[in-house]
N, C-alpha and C positions, 0 to 999 in steps of 0.2 A: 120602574114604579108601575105596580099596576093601578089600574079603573080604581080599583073598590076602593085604594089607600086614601084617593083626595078627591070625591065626586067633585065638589065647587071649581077645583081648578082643572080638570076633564072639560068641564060645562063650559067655562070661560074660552078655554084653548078650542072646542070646535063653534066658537061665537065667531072666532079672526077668520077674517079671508084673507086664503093663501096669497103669496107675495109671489108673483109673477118677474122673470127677471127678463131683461133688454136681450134680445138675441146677439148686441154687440156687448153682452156683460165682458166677457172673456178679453175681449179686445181691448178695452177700456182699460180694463187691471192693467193688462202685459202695457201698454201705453204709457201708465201711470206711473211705473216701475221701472221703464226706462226714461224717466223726463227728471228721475231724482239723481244727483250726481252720487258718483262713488266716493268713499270716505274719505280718499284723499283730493278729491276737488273739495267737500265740504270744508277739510281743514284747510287750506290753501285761499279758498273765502275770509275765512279769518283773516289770515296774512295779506291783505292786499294792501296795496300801496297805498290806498286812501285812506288805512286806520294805521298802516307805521309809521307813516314822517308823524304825527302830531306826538304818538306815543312814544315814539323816538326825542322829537324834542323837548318833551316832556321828562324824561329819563334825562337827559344832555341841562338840563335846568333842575334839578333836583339836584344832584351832584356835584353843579358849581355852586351853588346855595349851598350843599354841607362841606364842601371846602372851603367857603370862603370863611363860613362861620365855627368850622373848628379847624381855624388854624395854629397850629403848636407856638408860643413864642417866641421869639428870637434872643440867640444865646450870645452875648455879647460879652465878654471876657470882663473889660471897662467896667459897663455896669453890675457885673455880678461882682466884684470886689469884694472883702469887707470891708467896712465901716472902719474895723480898729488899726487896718495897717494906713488908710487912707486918714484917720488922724494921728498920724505920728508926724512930729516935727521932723525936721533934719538933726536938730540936736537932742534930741532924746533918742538916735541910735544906737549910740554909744552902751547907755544905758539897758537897751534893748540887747545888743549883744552880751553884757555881761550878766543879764538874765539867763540867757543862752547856756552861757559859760555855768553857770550854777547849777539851772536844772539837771547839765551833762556830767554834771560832780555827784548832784544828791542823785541821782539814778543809779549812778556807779559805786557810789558810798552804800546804796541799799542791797543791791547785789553782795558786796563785801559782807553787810550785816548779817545774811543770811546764811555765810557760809561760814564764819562766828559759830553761829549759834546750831550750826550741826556738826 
């Protein structure tokens, strides 16, 4: 940028006085640079034992809380029954059988029919 582009900001810029630096500037830096930890001390900060047990049990209490609360039903032979063999008498078997017997006729009578009729 020359002079002539921006008088005002020329004028301004020789208004500051120059910034004098600490003869121990350099030292300070290289100091400062070494007091920061390297990237794997940084993460391993995270990991410290005083932020894992809570987060940990934290995790260990989330987990039994959704097992316990979706737990699947239990399959019990007994109660899953139906209904219609559990009301049959002892003496309407009989009869139940020769139901049996008839569906095993008219299933096999339809068969026959069909081969009739090609």
């Amino acid at each position: 940028m020359k002079r002539e582009d921006d008088q005002k900001l020329w004028d301004i810029l020789g208004q500051v006085r120059p910034v004098e630096l600490s003869p121990f500037f350099p030292r300070n830096i290289v100091r400062k640079i070494k007091e920061r930890p390297p990237g794997f001390e940084k993460l391993r900060s995270w990991f410290s034992l005083r932020k894992l047990v809570p987060a940990a049990g934290l995790a260990v209490a989330v987990i039994a809380a959704v097992l316990v609360l979706h737990q699947p039903a239990s399959h019990n032979p007994e109660e899953s029954a139906p209904d219609v063999i559990a009301a049959i008498d002892p003496q309407d078997y009989d009869v139940v059988a020769d139901l049996d017997e008839l569906l095993v006729t008219d299933e096999s009578n339809l068969w026959d029919d069909e081969t009739q009729t090609l």
